[in-house]
VEXNU-509865 format. One record per residue (C-alpha): residue number from 0; chain; x, y, z. Coordinates in pm, 1 decimal, always signed. Example, Ala and Ser with C-alpha at 12.3 -4.5 7.8 and 13.67 -1.06 7.14 Angstrom:
residues 2
{0; 'A'; {+1230.0; -450.0; +780.0}} {1; 'A'; {+1367.0; -106.0; +714.0}} 
end
This chain:
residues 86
{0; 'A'; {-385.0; +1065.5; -157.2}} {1; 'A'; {-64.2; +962.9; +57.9}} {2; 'A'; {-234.6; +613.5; +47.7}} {3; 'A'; {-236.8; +601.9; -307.5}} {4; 'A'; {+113.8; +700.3; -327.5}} {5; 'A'; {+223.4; +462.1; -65.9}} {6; 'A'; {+95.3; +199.4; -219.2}} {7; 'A'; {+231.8; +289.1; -610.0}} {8; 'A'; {+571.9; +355.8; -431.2}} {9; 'A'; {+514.5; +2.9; -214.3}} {10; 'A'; {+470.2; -186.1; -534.5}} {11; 'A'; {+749.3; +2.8; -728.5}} {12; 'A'; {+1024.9; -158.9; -435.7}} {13; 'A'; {+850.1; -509.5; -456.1}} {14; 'A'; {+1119.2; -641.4; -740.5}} {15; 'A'; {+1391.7; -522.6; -517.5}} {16; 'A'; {+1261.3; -673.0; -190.6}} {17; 'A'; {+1203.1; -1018.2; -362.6}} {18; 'A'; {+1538.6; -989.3; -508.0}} {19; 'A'; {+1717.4; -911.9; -200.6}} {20; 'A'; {+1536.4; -1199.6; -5.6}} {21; 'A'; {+1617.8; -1428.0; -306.8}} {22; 'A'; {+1968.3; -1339.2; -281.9}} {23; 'A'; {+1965.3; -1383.8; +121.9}} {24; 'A'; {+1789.8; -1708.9; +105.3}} {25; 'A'; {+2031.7; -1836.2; -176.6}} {26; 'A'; {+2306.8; -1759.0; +36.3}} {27; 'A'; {+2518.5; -1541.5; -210.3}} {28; 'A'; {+2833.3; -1466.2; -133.3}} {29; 'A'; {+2938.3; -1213.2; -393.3}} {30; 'A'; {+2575.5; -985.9; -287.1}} {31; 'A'; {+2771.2; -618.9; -424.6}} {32; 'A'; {+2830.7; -787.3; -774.9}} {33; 'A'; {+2472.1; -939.2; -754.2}} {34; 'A'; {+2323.1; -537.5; -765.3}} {35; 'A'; {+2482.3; -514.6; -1069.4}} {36; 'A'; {+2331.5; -230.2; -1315.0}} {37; 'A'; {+2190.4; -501.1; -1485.6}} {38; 'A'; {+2015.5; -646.2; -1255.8}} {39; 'A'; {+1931.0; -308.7; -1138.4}} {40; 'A'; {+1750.1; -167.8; -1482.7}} {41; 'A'; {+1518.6; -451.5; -1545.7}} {42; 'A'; {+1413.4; -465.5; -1160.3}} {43; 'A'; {+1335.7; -116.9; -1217.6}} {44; 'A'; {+1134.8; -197.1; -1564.7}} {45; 'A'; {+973.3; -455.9; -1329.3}} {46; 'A'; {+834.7; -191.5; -1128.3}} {47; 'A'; {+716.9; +67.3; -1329.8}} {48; 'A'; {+492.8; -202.5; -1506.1}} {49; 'A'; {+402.1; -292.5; -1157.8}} {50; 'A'; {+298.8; +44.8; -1106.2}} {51; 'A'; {+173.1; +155.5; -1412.7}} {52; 'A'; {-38.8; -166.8; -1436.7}} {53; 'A'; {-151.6; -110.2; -1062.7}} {54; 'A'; {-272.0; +264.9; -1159.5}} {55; 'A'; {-456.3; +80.4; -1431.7}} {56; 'A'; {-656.1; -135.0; -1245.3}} {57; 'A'; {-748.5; +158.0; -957.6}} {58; 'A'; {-885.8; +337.3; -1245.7}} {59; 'A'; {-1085.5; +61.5; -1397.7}} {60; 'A'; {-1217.9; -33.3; -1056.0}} {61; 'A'; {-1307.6; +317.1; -939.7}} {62; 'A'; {-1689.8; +280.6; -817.9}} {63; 'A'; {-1780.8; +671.3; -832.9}} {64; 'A'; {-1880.2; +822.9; -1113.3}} {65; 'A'; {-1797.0; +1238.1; -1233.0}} {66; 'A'; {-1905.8; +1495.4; -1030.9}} {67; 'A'; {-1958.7; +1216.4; -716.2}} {68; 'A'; {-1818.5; +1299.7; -399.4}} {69; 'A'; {-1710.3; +1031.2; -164.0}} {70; 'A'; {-1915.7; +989.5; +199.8}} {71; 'A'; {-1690.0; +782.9; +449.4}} {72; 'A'; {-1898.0; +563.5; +691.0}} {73; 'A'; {-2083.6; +757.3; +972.0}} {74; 'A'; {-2212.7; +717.8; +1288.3}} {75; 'A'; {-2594.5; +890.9; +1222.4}} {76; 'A'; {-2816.7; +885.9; +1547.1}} {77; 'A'; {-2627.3; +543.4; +1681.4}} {78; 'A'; {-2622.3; +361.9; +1360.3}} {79; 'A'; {-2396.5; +226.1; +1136.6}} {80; 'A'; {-2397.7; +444.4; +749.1}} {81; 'A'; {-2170.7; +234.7; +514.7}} {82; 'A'; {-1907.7; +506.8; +279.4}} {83; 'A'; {-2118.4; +606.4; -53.1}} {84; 'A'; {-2101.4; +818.0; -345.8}} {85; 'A'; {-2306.0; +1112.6; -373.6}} 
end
């Protein structure tokens, strides 16, 4: 679960870290009035779609079906037993 909501949070500050090393690269000299709320409301729009499209796709993509309990991969009398649903 903390994975999950590492991630979601991860791609939620993606518009601001590409904005901040756009504005780094390009060398702005006014960065204070580059955060301005402007700028600020669509980079958050930019990643709630991120995340609400990312939550989207894990769902579509989820391999188990209901009632299936994940196995993580094993170690079973010296070999090698790959994660499955069960």
């Amino acid at each position: 679960m903390f994975r999950i909501t590492l991630t979601q949070v991860g791609f939620f500050l993606l518009p601001f870290a590409v904005y901040a090393l756009w504005l780094w690269l390009s060398k702005k000299t006014e960065t204070a009035k580059a955060w301005s709320r402007g700028h600020i409301f669509w980079l958050t729009v930019a990643g709630g779609l991120l995340v609400i499209v990312s939550f989207v796709v894990m769902a579509s993509f989820k391999e188990g079906h209901e009632g299936q309990t994940y196995r993580p991969v094993e170690f079973r009398d010296g070999v090698l037993v790959p994660g499955r649903y069960e």
